[in-house]
C-alpha positions in Angstrom: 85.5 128.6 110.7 86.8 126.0 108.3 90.3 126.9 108.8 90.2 127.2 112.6 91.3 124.5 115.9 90.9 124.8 119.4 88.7 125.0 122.4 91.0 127.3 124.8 93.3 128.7 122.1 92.1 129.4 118.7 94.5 128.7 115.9 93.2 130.2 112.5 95.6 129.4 109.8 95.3 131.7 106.6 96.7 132.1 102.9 97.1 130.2 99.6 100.4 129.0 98.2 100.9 131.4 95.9 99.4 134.3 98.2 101.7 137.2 98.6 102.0 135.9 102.4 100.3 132.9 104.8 100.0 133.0 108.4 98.1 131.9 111.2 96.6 133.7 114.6 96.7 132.1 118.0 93.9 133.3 120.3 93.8 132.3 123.6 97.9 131.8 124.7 98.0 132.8 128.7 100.3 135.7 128.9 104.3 134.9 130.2 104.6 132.0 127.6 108.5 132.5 127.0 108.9 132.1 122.6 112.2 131.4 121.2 112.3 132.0 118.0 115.9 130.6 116.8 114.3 127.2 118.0 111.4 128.1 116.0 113.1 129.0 113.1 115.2 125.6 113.4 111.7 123.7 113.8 110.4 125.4 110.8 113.3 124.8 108.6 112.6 120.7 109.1 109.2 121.8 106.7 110.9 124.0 104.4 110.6 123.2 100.6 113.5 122.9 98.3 116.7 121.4 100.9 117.3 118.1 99.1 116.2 115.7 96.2 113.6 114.2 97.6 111.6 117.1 98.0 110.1 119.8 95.4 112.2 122.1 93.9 110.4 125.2 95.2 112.5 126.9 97.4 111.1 129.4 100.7 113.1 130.7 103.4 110.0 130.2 105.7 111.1 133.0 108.1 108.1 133.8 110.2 107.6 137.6 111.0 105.6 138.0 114.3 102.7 140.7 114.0 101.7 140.8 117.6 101.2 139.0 120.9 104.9 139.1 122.1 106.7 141.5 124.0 110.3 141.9 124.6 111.2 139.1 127.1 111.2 139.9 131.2 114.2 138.7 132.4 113.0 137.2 135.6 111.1 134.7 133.2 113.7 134.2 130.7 117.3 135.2 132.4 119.7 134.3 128.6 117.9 137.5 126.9 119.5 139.8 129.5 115.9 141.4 128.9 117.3 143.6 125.8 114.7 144.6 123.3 112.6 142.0 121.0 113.5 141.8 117.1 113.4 139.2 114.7 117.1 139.4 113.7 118.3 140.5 117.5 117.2 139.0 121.0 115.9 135.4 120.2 113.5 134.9 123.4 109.6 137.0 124.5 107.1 136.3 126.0 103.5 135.9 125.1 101.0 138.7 126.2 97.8 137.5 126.1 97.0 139.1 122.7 95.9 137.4 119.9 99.5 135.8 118.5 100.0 136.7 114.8 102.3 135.3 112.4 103.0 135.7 108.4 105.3 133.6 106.6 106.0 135.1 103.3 105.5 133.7 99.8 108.8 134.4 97.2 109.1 131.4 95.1 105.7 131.5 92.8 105.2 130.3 89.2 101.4 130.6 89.2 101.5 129.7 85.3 102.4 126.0 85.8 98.9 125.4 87.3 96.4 127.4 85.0 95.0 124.3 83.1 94.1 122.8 86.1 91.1 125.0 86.6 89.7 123.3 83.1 90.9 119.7 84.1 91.6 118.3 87.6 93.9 116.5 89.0 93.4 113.0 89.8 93.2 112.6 93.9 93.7 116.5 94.4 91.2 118.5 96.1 90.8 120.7 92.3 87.6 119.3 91.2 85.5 119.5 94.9 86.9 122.8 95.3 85.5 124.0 91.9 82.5 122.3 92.8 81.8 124.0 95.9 83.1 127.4 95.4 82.1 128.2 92.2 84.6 128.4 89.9 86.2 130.7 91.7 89.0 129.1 94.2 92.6 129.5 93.8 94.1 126.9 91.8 97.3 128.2 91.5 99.6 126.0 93.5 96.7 124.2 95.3 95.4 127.4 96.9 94.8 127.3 100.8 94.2 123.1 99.7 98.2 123.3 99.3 100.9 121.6 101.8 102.1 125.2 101.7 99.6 125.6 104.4 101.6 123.6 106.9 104.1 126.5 107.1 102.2 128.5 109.4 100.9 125.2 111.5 104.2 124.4 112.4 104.7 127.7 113.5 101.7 127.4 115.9 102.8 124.1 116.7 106.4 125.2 117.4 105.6 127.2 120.0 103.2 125.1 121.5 106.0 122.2 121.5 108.3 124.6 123.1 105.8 125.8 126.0 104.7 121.5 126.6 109.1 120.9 126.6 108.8 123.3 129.9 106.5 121.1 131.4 108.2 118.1 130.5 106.4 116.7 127.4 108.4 115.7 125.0 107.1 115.2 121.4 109.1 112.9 118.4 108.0 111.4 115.4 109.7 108.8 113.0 109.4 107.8 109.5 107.7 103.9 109.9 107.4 103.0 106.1 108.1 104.8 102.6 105.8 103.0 100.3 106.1 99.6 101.2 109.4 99.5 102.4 110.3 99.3 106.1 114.3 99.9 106.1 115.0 103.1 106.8 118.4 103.0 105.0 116.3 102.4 102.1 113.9 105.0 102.3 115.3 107.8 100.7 116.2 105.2 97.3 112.5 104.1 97.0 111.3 108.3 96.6 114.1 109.2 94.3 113.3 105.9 92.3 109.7 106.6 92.1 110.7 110.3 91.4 112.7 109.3 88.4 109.7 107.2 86.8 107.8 110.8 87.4 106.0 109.4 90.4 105.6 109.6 93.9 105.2 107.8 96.6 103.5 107.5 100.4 104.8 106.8 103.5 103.5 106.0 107.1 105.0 108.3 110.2 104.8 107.7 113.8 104.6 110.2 116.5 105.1 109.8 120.0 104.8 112.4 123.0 106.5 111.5 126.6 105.5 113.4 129.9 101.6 113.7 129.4 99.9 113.0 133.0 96.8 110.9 133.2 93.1 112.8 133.0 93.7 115.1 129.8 90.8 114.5 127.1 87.1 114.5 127.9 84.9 111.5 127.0 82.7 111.2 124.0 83.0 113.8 121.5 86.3 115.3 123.4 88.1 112.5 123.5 92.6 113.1 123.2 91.8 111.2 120.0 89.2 113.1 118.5 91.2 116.1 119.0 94.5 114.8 118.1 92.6 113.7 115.2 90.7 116.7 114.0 94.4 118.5 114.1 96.1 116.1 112.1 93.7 115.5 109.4 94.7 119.3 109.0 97.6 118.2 107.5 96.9 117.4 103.7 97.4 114.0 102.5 96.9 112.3 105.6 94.3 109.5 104.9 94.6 107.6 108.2 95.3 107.3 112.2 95.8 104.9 114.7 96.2 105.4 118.3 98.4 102.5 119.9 97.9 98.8 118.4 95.3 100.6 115.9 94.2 98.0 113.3 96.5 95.8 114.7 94.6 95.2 118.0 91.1 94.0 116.0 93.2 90.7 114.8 94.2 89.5 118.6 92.5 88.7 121.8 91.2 91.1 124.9 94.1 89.0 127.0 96.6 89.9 124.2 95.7 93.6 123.6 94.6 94.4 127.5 97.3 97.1 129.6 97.6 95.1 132.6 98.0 97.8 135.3 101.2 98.1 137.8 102.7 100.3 140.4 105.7 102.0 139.5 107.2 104.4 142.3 104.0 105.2 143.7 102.8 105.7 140.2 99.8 104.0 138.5 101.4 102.5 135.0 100.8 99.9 132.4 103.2 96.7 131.8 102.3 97.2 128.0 101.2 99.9 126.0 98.7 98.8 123.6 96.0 101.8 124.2 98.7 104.3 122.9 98.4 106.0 126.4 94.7 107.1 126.1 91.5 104.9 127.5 88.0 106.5 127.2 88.9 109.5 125.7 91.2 110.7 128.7 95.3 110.5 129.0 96.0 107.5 131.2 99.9 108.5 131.9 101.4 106.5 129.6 103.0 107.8 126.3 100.7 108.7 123.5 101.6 106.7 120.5 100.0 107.2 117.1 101.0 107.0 113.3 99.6 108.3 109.9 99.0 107.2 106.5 100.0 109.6 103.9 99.1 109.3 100.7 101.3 109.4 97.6 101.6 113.3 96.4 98.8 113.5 93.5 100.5 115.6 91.4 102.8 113.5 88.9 104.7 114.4 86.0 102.8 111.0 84.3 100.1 111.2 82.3 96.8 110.5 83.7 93.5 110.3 82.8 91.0 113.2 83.5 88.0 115.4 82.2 87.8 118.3 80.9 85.6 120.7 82.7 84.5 122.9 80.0 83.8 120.6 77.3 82.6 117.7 79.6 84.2 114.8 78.1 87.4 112.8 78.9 91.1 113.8 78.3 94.6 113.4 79.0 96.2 115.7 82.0 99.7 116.4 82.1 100.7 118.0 85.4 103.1 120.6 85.3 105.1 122.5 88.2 107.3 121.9 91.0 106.0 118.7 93.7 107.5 116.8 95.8 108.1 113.1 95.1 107.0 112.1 98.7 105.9 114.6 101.4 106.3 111.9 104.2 109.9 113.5 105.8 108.4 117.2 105.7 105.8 116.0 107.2 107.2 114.9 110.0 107.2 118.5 111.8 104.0 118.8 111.0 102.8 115.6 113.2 104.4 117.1 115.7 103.0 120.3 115.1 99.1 119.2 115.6 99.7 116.9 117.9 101.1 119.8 120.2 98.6 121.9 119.3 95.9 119.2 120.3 97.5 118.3 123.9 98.2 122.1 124.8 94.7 122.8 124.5 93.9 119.9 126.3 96.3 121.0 129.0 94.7 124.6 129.1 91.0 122.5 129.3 92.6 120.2 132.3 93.7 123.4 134.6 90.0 124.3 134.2 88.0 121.3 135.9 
């Protein structure tokens, strides 16, 4: 169950990077959920490898094909389809219907040669060496296997949908780029990755995500806290080494009087004058927004030399990574924040209508 989320839905994500296809199943989506999959394609395309310099060169259309779980769209739900028949090319909108949602995105773009040293000697920061450790020799190296980013293909397509069905009900979820390496000017962002890029390096970043609209008393104490499971989605995403909710880190350097959310009234509404909780207290949505960012960590794979081991002979040596990376993952990422933060607070929503 290593590769599954979710209390009331169920999202398994599937695949490798260089499988012939990845994908992902949704359990658990109430039947009449209206799916429009233009905006999902547009959503998807934010993610897609090989649009601009700063990103690898690998290039995927990242169509998704819908297996099942959707019917052609009832008109009384969604009146633009006209209710003609479902098709990936045709009618945009359907509907869920309560079966398990299945959807393959499909690999074309492969060079699985580029990686085949890598099973003899690791990459420095990449999951290679754990995953030959724990599976026996035997994982998928090529590409990064189901350790890839690749994998985020099919988690924004679960987190599409669940961002369009939350839009309905008046969530609204962004995200931002906060800081490429260390620089904080966004006009300068795209200059520090392709700088870094032409030394053969890469660079991080730090993104923050924000979602308007959540009503107080989602999230369960403890264990089931909105940040534990906002948490557990994100560190889905691979490379993300960090979280804070609100001030974060920020808050331990000041005072309770500096950091506290003084309450207020607000229309009839219980608010905060400040948000420094990031809109959760105890585990459970207070009404405010939810506020959070992420450190990402620089893509491992470099074209620089680096030091490593080799595997088979058990003594040191030099690695030189080959293949097609991206410089910084931090703008295709940002879909991707959005994606398991959606994920997260639908499942929360679906736990809410239960108590």
């Amino acid at each position: 169950m290593a590769s599954c989320y979710g209390d009331r839905i169920k999202v398994s994500i599937f695949g490798q990077s260089h499988s012939a296809a990845i994908g992902v199943v949704i359990d658990g989506f109430p039947a009449g959920n209206v799916v429009n999959m233009e905006e999902l394609r547009a959503f998807m395309k934010r993610r897609a490898p090989g649009q601009s310099a700063t990103s690898t060169s690998r290039k995927e259309a990242d169509q998704p094909e819908v297996l099942s779980g959707l019917v052609n769209a009832i008109p009384e739900l969604c009146s633009p389809c006209g209710g003609k028949s479902a098709g990936i090319s045709g009618v945009e909108e359907y509907t869920t219907c309560g079966a398990p949602l299945a959807i393959i995105i499909r690999n074309t773009d492969m060079r699985s040669g580029d990686y085949s040293e890598l099973r003899d000697v690791p990459r420095p920061s990449h999951a290679d060496y754990p995953a030959y450790v724990k599976f026996g020799k035997c994982h998928d190296i090529a590409g990064g296997g189901h350790f890839s980013g690749r994998l985020t293909a099919p988690l924004c397509a679960a987190g599409g949908i669940c961002i369009q069905i939350l839009g309905r009900m008046g969530i609204n979820i962004t995200s931002r780029i906060v800081q490429i390496g260390g620089v904080t000017d966004p006009t300068l962002h795209e200059s520090e990755i392709l700088t870094a890029k032409s030394h053969g390096d890469s660079v991080g970043g730090v993104i923050e995500c924000t979602a308007d609209g959540v009503p107080a008393g989602w999230g369960e104490p403890i264990f089931d806290g909105m940040e534990n499971k906002i948490a557990a989605a994100i560190f889905g995403i691979p490379g993300i080494k960090g979280i804070e909710f609100g001030n974060g880190f920020a808050g331990a350097g000041l005072r309770g009087s500096q950091n506290n959310d003084s309450f207020c009234m607000d229309g009839g509404t219980v608010k905060t004058r400040t948000n420094n909780s990031g809109g959760i207290l105890g585990g459970i949505t207070n009404g405010m927004p939810i506020v959070f960012r992420v450190a990402v960590k620089p893509t491992p794979s470099i074209s620089q030399e680096q030091q490593s081991v080799s595997l088979s002979q058990g003594e040191d040596t030099i690695l030189r990574v080959r293949g097609r990376h991206d410089p910084c993952i931090v703008p295709r990422a940002l879909p991707c924040v959005e994606s398991a933060a959606a994920i997260a607070l639908y499942d929360a929503f679906l736990a809410s209508k239960e108590g």
